[in-house]
N, C-alpha and C positions, 0 to 999 in steps of 0.2 A: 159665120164660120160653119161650113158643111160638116159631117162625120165623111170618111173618106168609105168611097165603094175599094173593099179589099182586092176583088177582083181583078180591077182594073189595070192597064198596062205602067208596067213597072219601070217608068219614067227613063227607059231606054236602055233598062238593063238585060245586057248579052245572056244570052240561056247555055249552058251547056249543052252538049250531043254525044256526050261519052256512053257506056254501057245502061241498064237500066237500073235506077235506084234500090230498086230492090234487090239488088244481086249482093251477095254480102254472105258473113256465117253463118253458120246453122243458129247461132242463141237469136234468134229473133223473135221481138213482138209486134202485130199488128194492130195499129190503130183505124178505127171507122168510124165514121160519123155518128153520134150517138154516144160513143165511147170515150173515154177520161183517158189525155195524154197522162195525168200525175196517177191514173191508175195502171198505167202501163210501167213508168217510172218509179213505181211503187215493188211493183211485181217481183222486176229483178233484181235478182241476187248473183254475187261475183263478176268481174271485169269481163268485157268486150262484147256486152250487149248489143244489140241496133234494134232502136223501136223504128217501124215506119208510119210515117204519118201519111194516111192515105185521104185525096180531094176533097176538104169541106173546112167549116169555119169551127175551130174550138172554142168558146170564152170559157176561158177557164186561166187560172193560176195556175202554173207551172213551178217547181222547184225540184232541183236535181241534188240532193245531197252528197256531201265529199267522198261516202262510201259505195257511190256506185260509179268506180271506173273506167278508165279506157269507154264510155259511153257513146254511142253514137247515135242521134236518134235527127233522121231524115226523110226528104217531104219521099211520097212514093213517084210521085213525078220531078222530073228535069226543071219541070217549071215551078220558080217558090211562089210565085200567087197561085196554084192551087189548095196548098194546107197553109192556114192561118191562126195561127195561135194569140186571141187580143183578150183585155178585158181594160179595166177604165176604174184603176184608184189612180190616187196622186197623193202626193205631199201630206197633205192637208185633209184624206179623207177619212174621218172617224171610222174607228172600228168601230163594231158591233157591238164588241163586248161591253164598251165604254172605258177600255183602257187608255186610249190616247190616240194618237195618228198614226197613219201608215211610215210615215219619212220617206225620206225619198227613194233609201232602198229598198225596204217596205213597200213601195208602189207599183215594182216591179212586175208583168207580167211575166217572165221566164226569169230565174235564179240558179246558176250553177256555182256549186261550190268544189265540183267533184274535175280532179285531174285528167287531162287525156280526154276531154270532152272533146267530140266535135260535132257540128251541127250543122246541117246540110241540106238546102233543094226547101227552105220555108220561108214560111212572114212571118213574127215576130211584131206584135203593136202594142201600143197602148191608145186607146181611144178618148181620153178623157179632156174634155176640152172646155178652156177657160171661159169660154161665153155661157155654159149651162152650169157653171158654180162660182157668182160670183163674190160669194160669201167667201169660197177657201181661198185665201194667200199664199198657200204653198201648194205651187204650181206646177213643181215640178213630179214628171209621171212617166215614170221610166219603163220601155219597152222590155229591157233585157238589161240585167245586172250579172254582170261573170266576173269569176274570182277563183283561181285554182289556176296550176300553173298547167300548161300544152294545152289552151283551150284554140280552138281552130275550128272556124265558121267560115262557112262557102256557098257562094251563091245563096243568100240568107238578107232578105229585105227587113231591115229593121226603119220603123214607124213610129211615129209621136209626134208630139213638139219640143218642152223641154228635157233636156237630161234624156234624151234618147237612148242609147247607151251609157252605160257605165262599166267602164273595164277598169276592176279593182282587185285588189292581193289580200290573201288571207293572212296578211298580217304586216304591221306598220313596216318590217323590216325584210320582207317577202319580197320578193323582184321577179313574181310571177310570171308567166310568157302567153300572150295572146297572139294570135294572126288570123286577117279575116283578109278572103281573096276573094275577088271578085263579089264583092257585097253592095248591096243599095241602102244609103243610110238617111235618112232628113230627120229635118226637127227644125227649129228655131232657136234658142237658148238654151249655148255652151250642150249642143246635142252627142258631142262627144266627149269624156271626160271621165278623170281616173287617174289613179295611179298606175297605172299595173305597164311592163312594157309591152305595149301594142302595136303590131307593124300590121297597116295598112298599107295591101296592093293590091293594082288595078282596080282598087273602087270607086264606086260614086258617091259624094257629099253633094245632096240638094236643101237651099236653103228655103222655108217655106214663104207666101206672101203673109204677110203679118200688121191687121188693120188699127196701129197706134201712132203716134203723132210725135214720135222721138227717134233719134237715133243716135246712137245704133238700136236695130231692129233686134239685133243677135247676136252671138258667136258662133261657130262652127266648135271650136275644140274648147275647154279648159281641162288641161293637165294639172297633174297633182303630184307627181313624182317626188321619191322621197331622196334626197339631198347624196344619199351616197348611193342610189341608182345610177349609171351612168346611164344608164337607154330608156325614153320616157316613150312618147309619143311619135310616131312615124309614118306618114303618108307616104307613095312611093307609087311613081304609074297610075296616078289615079287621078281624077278631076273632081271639081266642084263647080256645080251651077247654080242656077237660084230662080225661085217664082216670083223673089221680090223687085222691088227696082233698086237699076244702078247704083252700087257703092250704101246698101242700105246694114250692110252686117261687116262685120268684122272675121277675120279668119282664128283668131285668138286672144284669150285673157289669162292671164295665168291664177290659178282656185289654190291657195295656201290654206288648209281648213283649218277649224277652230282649237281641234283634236292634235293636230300637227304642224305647230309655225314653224317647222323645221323644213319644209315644204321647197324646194327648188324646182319648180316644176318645170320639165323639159319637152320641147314639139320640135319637130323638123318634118318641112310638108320640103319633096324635092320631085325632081322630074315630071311632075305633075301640071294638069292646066287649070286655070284658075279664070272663072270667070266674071263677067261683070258685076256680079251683085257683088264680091268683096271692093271692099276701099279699099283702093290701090295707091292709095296717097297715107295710110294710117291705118295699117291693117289689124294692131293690136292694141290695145285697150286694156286699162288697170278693171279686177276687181273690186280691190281694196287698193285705197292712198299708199299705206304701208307698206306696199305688196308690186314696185311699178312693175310694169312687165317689162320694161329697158334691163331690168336686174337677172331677169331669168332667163333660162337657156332656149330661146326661141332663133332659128335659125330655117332659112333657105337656102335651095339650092337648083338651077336650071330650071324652072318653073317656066310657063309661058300661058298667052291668054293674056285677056285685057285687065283683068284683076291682079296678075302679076307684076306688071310694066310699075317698074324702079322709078319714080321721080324724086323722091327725098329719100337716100339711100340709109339715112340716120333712122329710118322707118323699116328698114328692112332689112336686118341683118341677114350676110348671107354668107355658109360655107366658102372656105377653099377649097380647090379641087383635093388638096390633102385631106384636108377635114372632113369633108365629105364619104374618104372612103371608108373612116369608122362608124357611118350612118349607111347601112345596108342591113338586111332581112338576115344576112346572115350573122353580123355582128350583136346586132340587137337579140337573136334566137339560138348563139350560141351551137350546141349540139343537138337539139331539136329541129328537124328540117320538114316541116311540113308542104312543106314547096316544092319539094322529089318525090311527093306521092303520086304515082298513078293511075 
């Protein structure tokens, strides 16, 4: 398993051509090469910042605390593989200090905690990869952990393998609101997952190739949604491909955690293409016995592609055209419209 050149072209993801990223309000800070994103993020004080992040590679930890609002902090180019924000803990990697492990949110290269975030025009990795620690067990190494409710990411390449994303709420009873438009997302294992509601549009889910000897190889989603959320997880105009071979992942499991067996966890992938690497004959998969995923609110709708094609329909639950129309970007985001910005 190679470390990935960040560089590289971004697995067919569409670039923006709108104005130039730098055009924005006076409260701005610049980032260059050399220079600390979390010392720019440090910096500000009061709502409606924009850091820009201008062409090179950060490793560095990132974390945006709750108190710096309205934040915007975006690549200086159109294009997100020029500014790269990675670094390479996981689960399992001992702190320093000798306190204990990072966990999984802990392993986080970028953490937002802060409202009204949005993030714009970057990459987003974690590099850390299972073949150079075979000692650690916990695997999982999260690119980007967000939690705070209007968080909104665009044209935003998020990188890893497991637990890629993590879109989570600042609190068990929180019904936070994410949206990520036109985003590039991969990973291998459950690389999307959270509670928080998430409406994913027009994005790309790529599943990685993954050299082990079982399958399923992966999942794309595990949701975690808390039982009196009605809007969990949602795909919408957007596709899924994959490095692996044919039918070697799963599109979803449902994650009931240990903290909250109260857990119903909800996804709805609709209008979107799906391609061959999902099992199209058994797309989803238990985590836990306990826990089948026939029980949860996993549902389709108009999906198409060879990974989509219905042959055991007890496999695939899927929307009515009624049903369906309470799964839209607006229902799930309420009064929030981040989708009317221009």
């Amino acid at each position: 398993m190679r470390r990935r050149t960040f560089m590289a072209a971004g697995a067919g993801l569409a670039l923006a051509t709108a104005a130039p990223a730098h055009a924005g309000p006076r409260r701005v800070r610049h980032v260059r090469p050399g220079d600390s994103v979390q010392a720019a993020v440090d910096a500000v004080t009061g709502p409606g910042w924009t850091i820009v992040v201008h062409p090179g590679t950060y490793r560095e930890v990132v974390s945006v605390p709750a108190d710096k609002t309205e934040l915007t902090l975006r690549g200086a180019s159109r294009d997100p593989r020029a500014a790269v924000m990675v670094y390479d803990h996981a689960n399992g990697t001992p702190k320093p200090d000798g306190s204990g492990t990072y966990g999984t949110a802990g392993s986080a290269t970028f953490t937002s905690a802060a409202p009204g975030l949005t993030v714009r025009d970057l990459t987003l990795a974690n590099d850390w990869l299972r073949a150079d620690h075979p000692d650690i067990t916990g695997t999982q190494a999260v690119a980007a952990c967000t939690y705070g409710d209007r968080t909104h990411f665009e044209n935003v390449r998020l990188l890893a393998h497991q637990d890629t994303l993590f879109v989570e709420t600042t609190a068990l009873a929180s019904f936070d609101r994410q949206y990520f438009r036109r985003c590039y997302i991969e990973g291998d294992v459950d690389f999307v997952f959270g509670r928080a509601t998430a409406v994913f549009e027009e994005c790309h889910f790529h599943t990685l190739p993954r050299d082990v000897d079982f399958r399923p190889k992966g999942m794309v989603f595990a949701p975690s949604t808390a039982r009196a959320n009605p809007h969990g997880i949602l795909a919408v105009h957007s596709r899924l491909t994959s490095g692996a071979e044919d039918g070697a992942y799963k599109l979803a499991r449902p994650w009931v955690p240990s903290y909250e067996t109260t857990a119903w966890p909800s996804l709805v992938v609709r209008n979107s293409w799906i391609g061959a690497g999902i099992d199209p004959v058994a797309p989803y998969t238990d985590m836990r016995e306990a826990y089948p995923w026939q029980t949860m609110r996993f549902r389709e709708y108009a999906n198409s592609g060879p990974g989509a094609v219905i042959s055991a329909p007890e496999n695939r639950p899927q929307l009515t055209a009624a049903e369906a129309a309470a799964h839209t970007r607006r229902t799930y985001l309420g009064d929030w419209r981040p989708y009317e910005r221009r």
